[in-house]
Legacy VTK file of the C-alpha trace (Angstrom):
# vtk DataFile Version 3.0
C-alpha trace
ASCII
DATASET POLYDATA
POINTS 202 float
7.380 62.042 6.361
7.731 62.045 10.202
10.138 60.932 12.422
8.419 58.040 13.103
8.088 56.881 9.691
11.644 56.987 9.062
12.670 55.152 12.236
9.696 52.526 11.375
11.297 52.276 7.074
15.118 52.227 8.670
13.993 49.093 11.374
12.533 47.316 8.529
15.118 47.436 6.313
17.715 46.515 8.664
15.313 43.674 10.161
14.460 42.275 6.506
18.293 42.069 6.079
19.923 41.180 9.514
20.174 37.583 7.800
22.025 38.968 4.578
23.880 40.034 7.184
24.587 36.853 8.946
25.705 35.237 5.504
28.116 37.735 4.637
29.856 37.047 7.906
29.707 33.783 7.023
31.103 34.198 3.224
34.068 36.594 5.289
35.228 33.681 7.205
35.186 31.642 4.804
36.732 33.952 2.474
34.400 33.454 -0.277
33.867 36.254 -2.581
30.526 37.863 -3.321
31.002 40.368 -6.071
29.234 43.714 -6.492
27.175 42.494 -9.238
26.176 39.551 -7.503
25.703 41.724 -4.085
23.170 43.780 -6.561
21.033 41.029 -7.578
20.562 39.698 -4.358
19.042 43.305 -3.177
17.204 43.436 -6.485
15.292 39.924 -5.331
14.559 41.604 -1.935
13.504 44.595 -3.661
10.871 42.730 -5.874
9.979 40.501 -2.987
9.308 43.740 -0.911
7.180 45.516 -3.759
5.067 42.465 -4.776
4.644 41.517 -1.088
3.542 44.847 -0.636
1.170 45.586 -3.068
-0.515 42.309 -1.908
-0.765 43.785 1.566
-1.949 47.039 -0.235
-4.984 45.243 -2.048
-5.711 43.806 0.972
-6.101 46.476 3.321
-8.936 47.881 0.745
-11.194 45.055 1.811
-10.660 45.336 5.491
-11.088 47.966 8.400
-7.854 49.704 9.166
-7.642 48.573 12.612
-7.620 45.162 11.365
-5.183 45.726 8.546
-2.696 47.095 11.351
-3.075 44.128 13.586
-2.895 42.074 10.483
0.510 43.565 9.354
1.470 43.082 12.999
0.500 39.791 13.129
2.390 38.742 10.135
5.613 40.388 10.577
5.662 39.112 14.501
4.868 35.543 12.733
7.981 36.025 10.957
9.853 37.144 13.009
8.887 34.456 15.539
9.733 31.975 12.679
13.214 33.074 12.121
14.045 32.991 15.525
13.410 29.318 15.854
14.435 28.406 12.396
17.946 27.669 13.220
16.250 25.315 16.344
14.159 23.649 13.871
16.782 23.710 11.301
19.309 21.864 13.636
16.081 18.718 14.310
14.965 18.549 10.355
18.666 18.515 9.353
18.561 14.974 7.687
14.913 15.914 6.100
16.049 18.651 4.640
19.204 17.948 2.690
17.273 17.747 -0.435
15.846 20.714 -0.546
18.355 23.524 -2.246
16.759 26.325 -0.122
16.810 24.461 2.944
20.517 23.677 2.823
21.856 27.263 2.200
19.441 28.625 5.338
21.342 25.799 6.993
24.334 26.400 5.482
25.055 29.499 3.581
28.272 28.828 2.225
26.039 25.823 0.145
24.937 28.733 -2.236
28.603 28.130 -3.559
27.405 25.066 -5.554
30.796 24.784 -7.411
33.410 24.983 -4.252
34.791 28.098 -6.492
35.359 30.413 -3.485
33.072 33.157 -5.490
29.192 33.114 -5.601
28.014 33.418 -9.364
25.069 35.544 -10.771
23.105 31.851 -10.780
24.505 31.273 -7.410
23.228 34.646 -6.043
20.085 34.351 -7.792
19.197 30.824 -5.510
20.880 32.745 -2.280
18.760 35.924 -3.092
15.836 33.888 -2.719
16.942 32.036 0.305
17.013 35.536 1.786
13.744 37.079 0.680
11.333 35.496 2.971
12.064 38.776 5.796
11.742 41.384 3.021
8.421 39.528 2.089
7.130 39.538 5.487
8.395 43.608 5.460
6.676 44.661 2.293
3.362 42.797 3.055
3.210 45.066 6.828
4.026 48.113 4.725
1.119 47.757 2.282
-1.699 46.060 5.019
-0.834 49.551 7.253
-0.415 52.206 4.382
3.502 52.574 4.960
4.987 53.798 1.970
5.674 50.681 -0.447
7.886 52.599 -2.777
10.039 53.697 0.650
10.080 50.308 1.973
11.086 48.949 -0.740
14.196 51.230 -1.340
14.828 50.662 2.352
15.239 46.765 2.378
17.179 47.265 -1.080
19.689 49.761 -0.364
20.355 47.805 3.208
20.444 44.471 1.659
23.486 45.592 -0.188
24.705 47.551 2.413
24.559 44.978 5.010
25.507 41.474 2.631
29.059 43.464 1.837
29.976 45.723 5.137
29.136 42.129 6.806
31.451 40.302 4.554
34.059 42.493 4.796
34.302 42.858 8.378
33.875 38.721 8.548
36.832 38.543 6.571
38.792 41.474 8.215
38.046 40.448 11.579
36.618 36.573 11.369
33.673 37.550 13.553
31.433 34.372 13.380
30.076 34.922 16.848
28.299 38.111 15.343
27.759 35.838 12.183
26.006 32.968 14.677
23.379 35.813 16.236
22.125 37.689 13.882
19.221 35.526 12.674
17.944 36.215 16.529
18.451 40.190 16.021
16.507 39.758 12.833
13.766 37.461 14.268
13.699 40.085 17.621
13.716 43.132 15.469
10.606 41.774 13.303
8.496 41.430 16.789
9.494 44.626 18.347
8.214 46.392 15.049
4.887 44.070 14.797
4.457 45.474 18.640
5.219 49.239 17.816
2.699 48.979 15.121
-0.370 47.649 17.593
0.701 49.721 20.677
LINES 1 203
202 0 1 2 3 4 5 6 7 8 9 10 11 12 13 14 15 16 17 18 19 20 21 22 23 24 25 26 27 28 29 30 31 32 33 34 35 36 37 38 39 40 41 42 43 44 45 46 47 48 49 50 51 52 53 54 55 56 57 58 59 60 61 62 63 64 65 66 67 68 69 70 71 72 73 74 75 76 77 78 79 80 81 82 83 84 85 86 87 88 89 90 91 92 93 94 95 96 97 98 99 100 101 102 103 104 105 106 107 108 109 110 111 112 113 114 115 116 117 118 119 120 121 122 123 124 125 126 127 128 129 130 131 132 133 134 135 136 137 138 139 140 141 142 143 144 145 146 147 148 149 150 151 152 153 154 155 156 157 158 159 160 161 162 163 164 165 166 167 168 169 170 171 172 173 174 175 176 177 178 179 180 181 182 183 184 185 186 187 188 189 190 191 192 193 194 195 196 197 198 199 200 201
């Protein structure tokens, strides 16, 4: 595995989880407790979302030239990235549309994964947020299989760093109440996601 490689499975882990980052600021400040169980299942869901994603990208790759399947990947994960970026934008103007939707509250809000006002995020709880969080680790899983990147690698990478991120991120929210971090990291995500989509054309 070269150099490369790595750098490319380390920058989409930590890009498919900048936002389980984000939330665990959030759950800091607000002193809400997400336990190591429920800080496993969420990285499970990415895990899954990363493999399925990226045996999809995998399958399709077969059917087209590689050129294409790297501007494809590209393409996608730039998409996404672009996406998050402006989410909070759009977020902030569909505010009043959205309040029915479960998934579209907690992306607004995350401490609205807390259904119960308990302070603690339950196994249910984590299940909803897990999937709140998994569109990035989608949009990671499906470049690694369209452009041949290890899916078994990428996967481990988005797992292990969205349990890494989700509790150093809550810890250091609560220790240190630092929302402003908290408040950009959906951008870092969003930029991180195009810078890769770039690499991978150029």
């Amino acid at each position: 595995m070269t150099t490369a490689t790595i750098l490319t499975l380390v920058g989409l882990g930590i890009a498919a989880n900048l936002d389980n980052a984000g939330v665990g600021i959030a759950y800091g400040v607000r002193r809400i407790q997400i336990s190591t169980i429920a800080n496993l299942l969420i990285a499970a869901i990415s895990g899954v979302a990363t493999l399925l994603s990226g045996w999809v990208g995998n399958t399709v790759s077969h059917y087209i030239h590689p050129q294409i399947s790297n501007w494809l990947g590209a393409i996608v994960i730039m998409a996404v990235g672009l996406w998050v970026i402006t989410e909070p934008i759009r977020s902030r103007r569909k505010r009043r549309r959205r309040n029915g939707s479960v998934i579209g509250r907690i992306l607004d809000d995350p401490a609205a994964a807390d259904f119960d006002n308990s302070q603690s995020i339950s196994l249910t709880e984590a299940s909803i947020l897990g999937i709140a969080l998994a569109l990035n680790a989608f949009a990671g899983g499906f470049d690694a299989g369209v452009t041949h990147l290890s899916i078994w690698a990428t996967t481990a990478s988005v797992t292990a760093f969205s349990f890494i991120l989700l509790g150093l991120a809550a810890y250091l929210g609560r220790r240190y109440a630092a929302q402003a971090l908290g408040d950009k990291a959906t951008y870092i995500a969003g930029a991180l996601l195009i810078l890769i989509g770039i690499h991978q054309v150029w």
